[in-house]
VOMAR-387630 format. One line per 5 residues: number of its first residue (from 0); their letters; for each residue x, y, z of C-alpha. Coordinates in steps of 0.02 Angstrom, whole numbers, always signed. Layout:
NUM	a	X Y Z | ... .
//
This chain:
0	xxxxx	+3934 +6449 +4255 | +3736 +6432 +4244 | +3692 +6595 +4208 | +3834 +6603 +4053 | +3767 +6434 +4007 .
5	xxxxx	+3574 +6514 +4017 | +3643 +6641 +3938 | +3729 +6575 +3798 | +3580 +6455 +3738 | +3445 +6611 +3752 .
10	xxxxx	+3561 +6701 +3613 | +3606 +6549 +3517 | +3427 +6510 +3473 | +3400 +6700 +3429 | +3529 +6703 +3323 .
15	xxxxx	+3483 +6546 +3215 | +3299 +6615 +3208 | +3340 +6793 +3156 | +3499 +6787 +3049 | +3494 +6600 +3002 .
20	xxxxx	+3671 +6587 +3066 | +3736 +6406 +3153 | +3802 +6402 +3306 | +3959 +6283 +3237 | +3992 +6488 +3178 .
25	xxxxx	+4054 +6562 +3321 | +4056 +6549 +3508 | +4033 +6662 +3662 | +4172 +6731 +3765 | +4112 +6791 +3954 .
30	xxxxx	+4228 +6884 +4076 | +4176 +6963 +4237 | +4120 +7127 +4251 | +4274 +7263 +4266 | +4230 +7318 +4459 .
35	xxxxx	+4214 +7523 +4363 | +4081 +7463 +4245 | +3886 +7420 +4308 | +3859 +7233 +4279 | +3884 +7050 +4353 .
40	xxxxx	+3945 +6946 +4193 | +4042 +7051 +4035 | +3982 +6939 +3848 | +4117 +7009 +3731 | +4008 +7034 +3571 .
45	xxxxx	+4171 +7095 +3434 | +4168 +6912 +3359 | +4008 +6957 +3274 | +4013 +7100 +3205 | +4086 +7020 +3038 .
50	xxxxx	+3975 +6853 +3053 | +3813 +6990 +3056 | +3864 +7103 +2957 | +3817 +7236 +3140 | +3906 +7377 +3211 .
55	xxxxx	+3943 +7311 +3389 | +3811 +7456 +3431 | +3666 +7363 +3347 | +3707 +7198 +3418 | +3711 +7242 +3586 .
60	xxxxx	+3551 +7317 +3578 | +3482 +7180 +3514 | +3558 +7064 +3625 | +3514 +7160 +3770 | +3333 +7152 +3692 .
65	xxxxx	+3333 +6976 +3679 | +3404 +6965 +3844 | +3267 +7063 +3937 | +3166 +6911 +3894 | +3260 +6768 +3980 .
70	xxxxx	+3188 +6702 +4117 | +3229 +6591 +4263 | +3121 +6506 +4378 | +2990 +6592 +4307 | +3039 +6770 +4346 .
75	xxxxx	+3161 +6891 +4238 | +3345 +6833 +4246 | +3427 +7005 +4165 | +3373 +7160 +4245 | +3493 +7275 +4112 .
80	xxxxx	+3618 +7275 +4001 | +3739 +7422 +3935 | +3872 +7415 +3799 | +4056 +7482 +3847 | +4175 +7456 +3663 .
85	xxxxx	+4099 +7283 +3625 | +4087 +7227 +3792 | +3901 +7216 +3831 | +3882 +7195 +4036 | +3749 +7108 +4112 .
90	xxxxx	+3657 +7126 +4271 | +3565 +6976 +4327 | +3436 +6998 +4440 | +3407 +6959 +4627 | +3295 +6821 +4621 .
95	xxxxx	+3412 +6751 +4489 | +3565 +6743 +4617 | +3452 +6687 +4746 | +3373 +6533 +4692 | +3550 +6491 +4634 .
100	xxxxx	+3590 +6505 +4811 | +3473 +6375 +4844 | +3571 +6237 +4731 | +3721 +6153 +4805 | +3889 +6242 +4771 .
105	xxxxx	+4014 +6111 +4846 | +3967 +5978 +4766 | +4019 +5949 +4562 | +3976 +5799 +4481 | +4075 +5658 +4443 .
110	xxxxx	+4174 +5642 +4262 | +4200 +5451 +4268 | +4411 +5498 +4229 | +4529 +5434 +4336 | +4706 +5531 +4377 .
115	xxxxx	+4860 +5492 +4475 | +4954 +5635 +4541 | +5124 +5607 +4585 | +5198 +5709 +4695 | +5354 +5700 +4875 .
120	xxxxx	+5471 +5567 +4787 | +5599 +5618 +4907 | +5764 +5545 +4909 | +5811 +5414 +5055 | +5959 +5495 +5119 .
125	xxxxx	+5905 +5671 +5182 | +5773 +5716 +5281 | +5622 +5851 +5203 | +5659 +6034 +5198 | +5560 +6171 +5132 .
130	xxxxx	+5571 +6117 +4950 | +5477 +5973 +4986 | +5337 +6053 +5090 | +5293 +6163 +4927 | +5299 +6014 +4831 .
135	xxxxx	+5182 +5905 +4950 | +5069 +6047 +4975 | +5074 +6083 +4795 | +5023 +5903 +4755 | +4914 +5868 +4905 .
140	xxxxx	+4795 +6015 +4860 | +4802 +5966 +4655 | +4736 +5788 +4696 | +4585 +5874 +4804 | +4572 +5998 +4685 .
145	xxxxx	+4542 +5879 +4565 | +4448 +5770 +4657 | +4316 +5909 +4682 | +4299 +5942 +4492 | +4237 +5774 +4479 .
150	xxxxx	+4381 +5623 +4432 | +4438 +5493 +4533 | +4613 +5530 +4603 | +4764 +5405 +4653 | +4902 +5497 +4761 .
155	xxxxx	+5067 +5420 +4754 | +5249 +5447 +4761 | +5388 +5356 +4691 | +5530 +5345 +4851 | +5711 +5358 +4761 .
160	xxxxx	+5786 +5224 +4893 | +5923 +5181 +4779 | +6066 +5271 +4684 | +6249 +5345 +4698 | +6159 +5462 +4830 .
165	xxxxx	+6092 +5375 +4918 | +6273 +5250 +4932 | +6344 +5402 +4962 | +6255 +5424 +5153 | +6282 +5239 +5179 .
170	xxxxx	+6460 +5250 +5142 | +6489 +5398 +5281 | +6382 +5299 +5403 | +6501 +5135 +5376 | +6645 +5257 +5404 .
175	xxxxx	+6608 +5377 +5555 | +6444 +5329 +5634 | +6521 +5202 +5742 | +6361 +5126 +5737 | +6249 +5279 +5792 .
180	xxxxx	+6059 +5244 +5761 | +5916 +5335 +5799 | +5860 +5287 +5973 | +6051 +5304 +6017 | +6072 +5478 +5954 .
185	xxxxx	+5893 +5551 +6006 | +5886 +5614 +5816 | +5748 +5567 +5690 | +5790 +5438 +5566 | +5790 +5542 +5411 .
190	xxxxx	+5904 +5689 +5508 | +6025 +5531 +5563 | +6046 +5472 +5373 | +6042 +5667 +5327 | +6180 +5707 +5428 .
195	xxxxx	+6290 +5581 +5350 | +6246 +5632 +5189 | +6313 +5807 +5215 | +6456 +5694 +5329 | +6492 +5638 +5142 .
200	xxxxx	+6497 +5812 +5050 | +6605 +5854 +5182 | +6738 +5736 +5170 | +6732 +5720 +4996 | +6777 +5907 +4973 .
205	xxxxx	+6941 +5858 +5079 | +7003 +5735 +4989 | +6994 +5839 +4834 | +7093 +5970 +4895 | +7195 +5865 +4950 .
210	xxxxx	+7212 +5787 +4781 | +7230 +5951 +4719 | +7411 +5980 +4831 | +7470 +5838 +4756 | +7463 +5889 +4584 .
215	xxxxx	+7309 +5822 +4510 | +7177 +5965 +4431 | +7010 +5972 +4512 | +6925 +5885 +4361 | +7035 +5740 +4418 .
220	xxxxx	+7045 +5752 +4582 | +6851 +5762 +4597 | +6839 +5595 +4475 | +6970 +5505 +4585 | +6928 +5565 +4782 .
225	xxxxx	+6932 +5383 +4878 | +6763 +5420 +4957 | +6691 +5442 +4789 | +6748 +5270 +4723 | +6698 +5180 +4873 .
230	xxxxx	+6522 +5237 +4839 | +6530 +5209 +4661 | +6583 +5028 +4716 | +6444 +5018 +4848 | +6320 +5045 +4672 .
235	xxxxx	+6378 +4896 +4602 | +6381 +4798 +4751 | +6192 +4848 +4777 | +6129 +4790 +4605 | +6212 +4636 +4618 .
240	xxxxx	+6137 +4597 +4765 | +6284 +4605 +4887 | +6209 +4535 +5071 | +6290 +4650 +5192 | +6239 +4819 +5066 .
245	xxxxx	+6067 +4762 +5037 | +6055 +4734 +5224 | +6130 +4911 +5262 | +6030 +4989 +5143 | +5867 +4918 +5218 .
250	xxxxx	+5913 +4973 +5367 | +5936 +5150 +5332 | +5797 +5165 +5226 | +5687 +5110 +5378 | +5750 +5254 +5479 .
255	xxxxx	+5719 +5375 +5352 | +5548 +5302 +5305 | +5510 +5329 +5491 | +5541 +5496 +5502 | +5467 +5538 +5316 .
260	xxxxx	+5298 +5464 +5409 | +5299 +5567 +5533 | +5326 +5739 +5441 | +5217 +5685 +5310 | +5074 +5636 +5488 .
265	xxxxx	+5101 +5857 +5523 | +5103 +5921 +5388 | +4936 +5840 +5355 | +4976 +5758 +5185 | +4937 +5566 +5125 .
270	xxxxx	+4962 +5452 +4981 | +4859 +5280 +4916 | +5031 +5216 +4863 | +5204 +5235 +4872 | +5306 +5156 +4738 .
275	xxxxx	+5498 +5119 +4775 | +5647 +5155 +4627 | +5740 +4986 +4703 | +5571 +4887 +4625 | +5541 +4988 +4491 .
280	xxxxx	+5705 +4997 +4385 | +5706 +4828 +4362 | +5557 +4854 +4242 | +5637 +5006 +4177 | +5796 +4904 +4114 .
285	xxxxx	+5675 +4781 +4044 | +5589 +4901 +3934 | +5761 +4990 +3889 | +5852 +4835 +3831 | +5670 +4779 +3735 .
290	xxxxx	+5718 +4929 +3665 | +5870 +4923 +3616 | +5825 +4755 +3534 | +5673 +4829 +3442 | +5769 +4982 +3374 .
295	xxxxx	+5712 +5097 +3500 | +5868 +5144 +3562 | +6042 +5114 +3529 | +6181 +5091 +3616 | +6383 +5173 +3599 .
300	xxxxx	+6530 +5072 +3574 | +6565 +5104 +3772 | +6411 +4994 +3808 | +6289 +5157 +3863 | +6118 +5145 +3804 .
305	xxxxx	+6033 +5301 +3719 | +5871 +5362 +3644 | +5868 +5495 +3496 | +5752 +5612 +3538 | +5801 +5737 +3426 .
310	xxxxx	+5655 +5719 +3333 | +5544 +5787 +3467 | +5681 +5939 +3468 | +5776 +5875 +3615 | +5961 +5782 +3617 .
315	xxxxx	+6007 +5610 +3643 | +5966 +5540 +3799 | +6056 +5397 +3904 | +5948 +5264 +3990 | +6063 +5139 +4040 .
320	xxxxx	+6248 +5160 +4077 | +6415 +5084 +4023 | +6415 +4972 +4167 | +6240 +4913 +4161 | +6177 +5019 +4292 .
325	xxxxx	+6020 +5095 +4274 | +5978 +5301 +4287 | +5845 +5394 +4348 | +5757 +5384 +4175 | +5775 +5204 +4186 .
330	xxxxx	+5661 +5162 +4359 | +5540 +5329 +4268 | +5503 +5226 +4167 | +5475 +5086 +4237 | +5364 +5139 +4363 .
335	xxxxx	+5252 +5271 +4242 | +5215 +5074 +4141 | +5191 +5000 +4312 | +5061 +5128 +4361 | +4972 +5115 +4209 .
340	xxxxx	+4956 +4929 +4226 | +4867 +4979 +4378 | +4783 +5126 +4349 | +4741 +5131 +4181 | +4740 +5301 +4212 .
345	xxxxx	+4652 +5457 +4091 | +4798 +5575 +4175 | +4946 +5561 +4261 | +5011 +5726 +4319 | +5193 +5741 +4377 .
350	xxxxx	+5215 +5887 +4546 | +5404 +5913 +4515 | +5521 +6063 +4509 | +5544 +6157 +4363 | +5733 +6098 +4375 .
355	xxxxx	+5666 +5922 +4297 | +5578 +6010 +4120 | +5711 +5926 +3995 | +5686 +5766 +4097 | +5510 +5743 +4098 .
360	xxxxx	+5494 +5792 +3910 | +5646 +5668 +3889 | +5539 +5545 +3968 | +5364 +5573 +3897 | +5453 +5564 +3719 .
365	xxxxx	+5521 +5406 +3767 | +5375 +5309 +3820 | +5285 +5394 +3661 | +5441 +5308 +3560 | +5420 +5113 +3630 .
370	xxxxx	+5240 +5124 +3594 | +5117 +5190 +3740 | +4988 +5309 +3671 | +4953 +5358 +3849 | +5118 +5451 +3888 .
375	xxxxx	+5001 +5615 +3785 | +4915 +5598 +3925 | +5054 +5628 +4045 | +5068 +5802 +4100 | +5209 +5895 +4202 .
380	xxxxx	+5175 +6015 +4349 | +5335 +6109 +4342 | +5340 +6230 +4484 | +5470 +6365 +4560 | +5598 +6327 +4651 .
385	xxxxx	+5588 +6406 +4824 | +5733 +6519 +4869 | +5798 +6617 +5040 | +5836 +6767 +5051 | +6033 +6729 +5075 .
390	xxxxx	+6018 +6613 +4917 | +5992 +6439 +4858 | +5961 +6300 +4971 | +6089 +6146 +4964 | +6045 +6002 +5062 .
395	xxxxx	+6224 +5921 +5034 | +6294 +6077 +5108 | +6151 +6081 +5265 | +6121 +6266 +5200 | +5935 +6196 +5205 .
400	xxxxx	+5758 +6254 +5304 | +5735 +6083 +5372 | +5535 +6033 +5372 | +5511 +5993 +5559 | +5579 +6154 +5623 .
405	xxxxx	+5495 +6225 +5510 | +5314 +6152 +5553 | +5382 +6184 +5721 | +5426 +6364 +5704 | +5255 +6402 +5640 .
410	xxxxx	+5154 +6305 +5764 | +5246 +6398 +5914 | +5215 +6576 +5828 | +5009 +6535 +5840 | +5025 +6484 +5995 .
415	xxxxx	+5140 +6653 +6046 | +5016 +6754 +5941 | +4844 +6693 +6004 | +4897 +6686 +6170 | +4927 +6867 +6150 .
420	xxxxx	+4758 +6916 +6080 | +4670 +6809 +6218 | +4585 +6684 +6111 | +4603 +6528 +6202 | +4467 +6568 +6355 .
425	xxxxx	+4356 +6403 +6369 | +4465 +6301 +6290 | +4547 +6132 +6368 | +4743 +6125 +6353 | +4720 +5990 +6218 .
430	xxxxx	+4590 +6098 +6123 | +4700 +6262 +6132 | +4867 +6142 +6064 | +4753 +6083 +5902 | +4700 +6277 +5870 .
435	xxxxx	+4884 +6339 +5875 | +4931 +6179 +5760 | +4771 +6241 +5655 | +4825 +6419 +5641 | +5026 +6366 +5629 .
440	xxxxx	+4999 +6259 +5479 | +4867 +6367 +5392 | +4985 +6490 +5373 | +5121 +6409 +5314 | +5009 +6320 +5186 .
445	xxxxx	+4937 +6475 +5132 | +5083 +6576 +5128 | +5184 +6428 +5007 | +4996 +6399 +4890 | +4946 +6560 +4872 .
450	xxxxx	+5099 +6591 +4738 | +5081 +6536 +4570 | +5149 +6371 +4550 | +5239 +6421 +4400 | +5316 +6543 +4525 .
455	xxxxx	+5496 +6554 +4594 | +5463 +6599 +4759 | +5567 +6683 +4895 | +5532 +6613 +5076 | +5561 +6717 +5211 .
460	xxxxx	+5532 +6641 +5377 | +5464 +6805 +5464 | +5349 +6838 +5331 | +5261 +6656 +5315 | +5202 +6671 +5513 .
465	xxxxx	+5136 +6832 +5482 | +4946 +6807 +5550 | +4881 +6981 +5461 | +4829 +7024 +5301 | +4818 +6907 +5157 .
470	xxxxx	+4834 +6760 +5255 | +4779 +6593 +5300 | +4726 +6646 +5484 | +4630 +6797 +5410 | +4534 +6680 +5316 .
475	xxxxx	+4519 +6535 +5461 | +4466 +6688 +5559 | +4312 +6752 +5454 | +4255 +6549 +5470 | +4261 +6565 +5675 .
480	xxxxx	+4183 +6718 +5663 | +4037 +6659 +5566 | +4018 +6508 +5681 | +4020 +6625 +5830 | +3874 +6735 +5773 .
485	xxxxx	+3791 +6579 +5741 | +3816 +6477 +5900 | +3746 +6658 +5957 | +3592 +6650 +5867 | +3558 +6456 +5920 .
490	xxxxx	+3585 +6529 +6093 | +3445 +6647 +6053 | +3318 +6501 +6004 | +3343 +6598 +5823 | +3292 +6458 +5709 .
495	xxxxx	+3357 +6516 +5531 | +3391 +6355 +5418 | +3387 +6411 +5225 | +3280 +6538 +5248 | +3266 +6672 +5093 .
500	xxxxx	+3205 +6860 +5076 | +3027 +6884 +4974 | +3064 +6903 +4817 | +3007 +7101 +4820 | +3160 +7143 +4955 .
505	xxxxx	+3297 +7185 +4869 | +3480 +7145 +4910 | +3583 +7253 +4988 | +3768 +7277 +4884 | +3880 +7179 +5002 .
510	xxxxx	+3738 +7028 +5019 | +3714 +7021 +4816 | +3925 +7008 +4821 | +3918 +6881 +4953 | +3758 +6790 +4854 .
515	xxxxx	+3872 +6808 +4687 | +4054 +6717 +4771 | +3959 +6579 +4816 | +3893 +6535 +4660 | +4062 +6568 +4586 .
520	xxxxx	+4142 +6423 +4673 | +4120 +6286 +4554 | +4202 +6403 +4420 | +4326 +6434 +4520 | +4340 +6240 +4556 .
525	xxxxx	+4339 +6202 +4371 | +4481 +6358 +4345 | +4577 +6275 +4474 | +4565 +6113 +4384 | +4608 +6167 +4216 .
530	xxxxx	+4774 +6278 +4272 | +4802 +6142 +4421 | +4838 +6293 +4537 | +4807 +6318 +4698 | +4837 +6498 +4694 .
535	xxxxx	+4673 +6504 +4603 | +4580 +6417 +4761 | +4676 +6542 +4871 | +4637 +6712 +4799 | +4447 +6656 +4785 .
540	xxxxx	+4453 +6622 +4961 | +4515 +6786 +5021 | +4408 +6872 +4909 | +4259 +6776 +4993 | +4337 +6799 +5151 .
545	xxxxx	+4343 +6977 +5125 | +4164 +7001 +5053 | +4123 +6921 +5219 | +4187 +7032 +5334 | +4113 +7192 +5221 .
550	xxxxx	+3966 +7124 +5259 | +3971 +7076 +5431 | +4007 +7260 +5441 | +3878 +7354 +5333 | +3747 +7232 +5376 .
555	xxxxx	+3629 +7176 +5557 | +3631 +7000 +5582 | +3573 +6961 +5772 | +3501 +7138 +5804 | +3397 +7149 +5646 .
560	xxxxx	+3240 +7184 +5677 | +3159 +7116 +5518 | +3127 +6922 +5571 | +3123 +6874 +5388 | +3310 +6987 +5350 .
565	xxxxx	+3376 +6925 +5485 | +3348 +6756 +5449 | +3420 +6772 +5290 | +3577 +6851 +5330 | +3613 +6707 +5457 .
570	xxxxx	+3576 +6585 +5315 | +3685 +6683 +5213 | +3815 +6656 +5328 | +3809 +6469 +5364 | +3815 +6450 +5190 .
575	xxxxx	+3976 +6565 +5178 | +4037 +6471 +5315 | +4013 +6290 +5225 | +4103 +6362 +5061 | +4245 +6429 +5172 .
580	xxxxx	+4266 +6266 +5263 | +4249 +6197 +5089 | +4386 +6300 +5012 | +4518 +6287 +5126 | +4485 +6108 +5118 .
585	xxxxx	+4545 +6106 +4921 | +4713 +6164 +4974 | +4725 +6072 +5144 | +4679 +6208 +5284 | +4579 +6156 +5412 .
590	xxxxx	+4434 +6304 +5464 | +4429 +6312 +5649 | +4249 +6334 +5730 | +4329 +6470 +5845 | +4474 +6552 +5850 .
//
């Protein structure tokens, strides 16, 4: 932040002129002010004690000497410091936090980097479910949040469209669909090839117990089921190019990309690319059998292809099978050199579950092994797996919170909820329909970003359309209200643009907090950044939220009588309006202008 930068340069040169000390010695560590001490920045002062040869005491005296000097615009920057236990807190003064008002806080310059954030990569034969919306929120708010800090971002998705899974809906379509399709059955595309995929799991289960009567054991019986085979068979037929599979396959895969579209259209998530494992792989065997021919990998006397990664304190790895088929390693690799060929990115961060660690360390390893410096630069955003309360979701089993009802259920509880409170006066049907789909989706998006990423979460459905507390509406809320009072004031002939107190008018507590979020945001932008969390983005959003509506309470706006306070505080406003509009942005929440 500025005034830590300020800071930091005002002590380093008083340091090298009074103790002859270099700054390569040591470096300064800021936190903010505990909320029980006096102070707006905390410099923690114990790392030089040793280096000059001062009780913390002394130097924090001195410091806070030195400090009483700095100045900022031309007027004193540090109005006092006091020493708690080596932790010297700093108070910055009022005409510091106002002219840093004044500067731009959305806005961070650009780094010249480039990154491509992966995230979705659904499988083609299920529709979404609740998994995947914290996985597309997750990524769709790390590639803003990025994106704000300054790089150039690249969304894409690799779509798994091929694999014993995916055979495995085709082959219960060939057998009991009797040539259902999605304008015959009413059903979305993906929930068509979805429920054939559970159609699968279903009869699959059967025929092993039915195995199992006849006297095989289960591990045989479960190697052995018919249905199994036949999609095992239906593999092989695909990569060798069978007609009648390929044509099947692309015909499913349109259904499903149909209905990914349209989910992907509510929840208000996009890509640049989308990259498909049926292209892909091919590449992937390439590089695994150059490989295997450059010592890379080797291969067992079944035919299987392997990497050794036990160097990098994992096991041994398979990247091709015994019967040439490739893996999911395979087409990972493939498309991570594809993109790069592309891209030529600086990062490529990975939005996957937590459930994929060994594989994405596998496969980092591996590219690292045949030669590309730039898998270092490949990072993994492992996340939590989302739970219910009765347990683990299984799409197989359809024990899954399916995406559209889910964007459904939410919309329809805004719409119950503000009808309720009376909040749609003045407003055209069509108008009233975007502000429950608004409120709906804010707080399901807040409710799944606010968690750690690194989080297991627990979902429960009654909770995430709760519209009070810390929530997504109660945030969307303190936006509308802002825009209210101002439409207000306009309505007034109040004309208020950036106007600022004199500088001998000193802030009132809950406008100095207000002043003191906003210029926190690009810290909190460049936090966000660094732990690629949204959670970050959230909490600094309710807190600014919150510091809003404090104010709004403790201090006149439209019936304050001083012209010149008045002024301010509604400029103070629109400016806490922007930066709300602007956070909720970062993790995909639109901020309604009334609610």
């Amino acid at each position: 932040m500025l005034h830590e930068k300020l800071i930091s340069e005002s002590l380093s040169s008083y340091i090298s002129e009074k103790y002859q000390v270099s700054s390569d010695a040591y470096q300064f560590v800021f936190q903010q002010t505990r909320k029980e001490f006096t102070g707006d920045v905390t410099l923690v002062i114990f790392g030089f004690t040793k280096l000059l040869g001062m009780s913390p005491a002394a130097i924090g005296e001195a410091f806070g000497v030195e400090l009483s000097k700095l100045q900022f615009n031309g007027k004193p920057m540090v109005t006092a410091t006091n020493l708690v236990q080596g932790f010297l807190n700093i108070s910055l003064s009022d005409a510091y936090w106002l002219a840093h008002l004044e500067s731009s806080h959305t806005h961070l310059a650009a780094t010249g980097k480039r990154t491509v954030v992966e995230y979705s990569s659904p499988n083609t034969n299920k529709p979404l479910h609740l998994g995947h919306i914290r996985n597309n929120l997750l990524g769709h708010a790390v590639s803003k949040i990025v994106a704000a800090a300054g790089d150039e971002v690249a969304k894409v998705q690799i779509v798994n469209d091929r694999g014993i899974h995916i055979c495995k809906s085709m082959v219960a379509w060939r057998r009991f669909a009797n040539g259902e399709t999605p304008e015959s059955s009413g059903l979305k595309g993906d929930h068509l090839v979805g429920k054939y995929y559970v159609a699968f799991d279903q009869a699959y289960r059967a025929e092993i117990k039915e195995l199992i009567e006849q006297g095989k054991t289960e591990e045989e019986a479960k190697a052995q089921a018919p249905i199994l085979l036949e999609a095992q068979e239906m593999l092989r037929q695909w990569e060798a190019g069978q007609t009648e599979i390929i044509a099947l396959w692309e015909q499913m895969n349109q259904w499903v990309y149909a209905g990914f579209a349209s989910t992907y259209e509510a929840l208000g998530v996009s890509f640049d690319k989308n990259y498909y494992e049926s292209k892909t792989y091919l590449l992937g065997k390439d590089k695994v059998l150059d490989g295997l021919t450059r010592g890379v990998f080797y291969q067992k006397d079944d035919g299987s292809v392997w990497a050794d990664l036990e160097a990098h304190k994992l096991d041994q790895k398979v990247v091709l099978r015994s019967d040439g088929t490739s893996v999911y390693m395979t087409q990972d690799i493939g498309t991570a050199i594809e993109r790069y060929d592309e891209w030529h990115m600086d990062s490529m961060i990975y939005v996957v579950g937590n459930e994929q660690d060994y594989h994405f360390k596998a496969l980092f390893a591996i590219l690292g092994k045949l030669g590309y410096d730039w898998a270092e630069r490949c990072f993994h955003l492992s996340y939590g797996m989302v739970d219910l309360p009765s347990g683990k979701m299984k799409s197989r089993e359809g024990t899954v919170v399916d995406a559209d009802d889910l964007i459904s259920e939410v919309v329809s509880a805004a719409r119950e909820k503000t009808m309720e409170l009376g909040k749609i006066d003045g407003l055209t049907d069509a108008e009233a329909e975007q502000l429950y789909r608004q409120i709906g989706l804010g707080a399901l998006k807040y409710f799944i970003l606010k968690v750690d990423p690194q989080k297991r979460m627990l979902f429960n459905p009654a909770e995430s359309i709760d519209l009070q507390g810390n929530t997504g509406p109660f945030i969307q809320y303190s936006h509308a209200r802002i825009k209210s009072v101002l439409r207000k004031a306009a309505a007034q002939g109040i004309s208020w643009s950036a106007a600022l107190p004199s500088s001998n008018t000193p802030l009132h507590a809950a406008e100095k907090e207000l002043v003191k979020l906003l210029g926190h945001y690009p810290a909190m932008v460049e936090e966000a950044r660094v732990k690629l969390s949204p959670a970050v983005v959230c909490a600094y959003a309710y807190e600014l939220a919150t510091a809003f509506n404090k104010f709004y309470h403790d201090c006149s706006m439209l019936n304050e009588t001083n012209t010149e306070l008045r002024d301010f505080r509604l400029t103070l406003a629109a400016k806490t309006a922007d930066c709300l509009r602007s956070t909720l942005n970062l993790v995909g929440i639109e901020a309604p202008e009334r609610m």
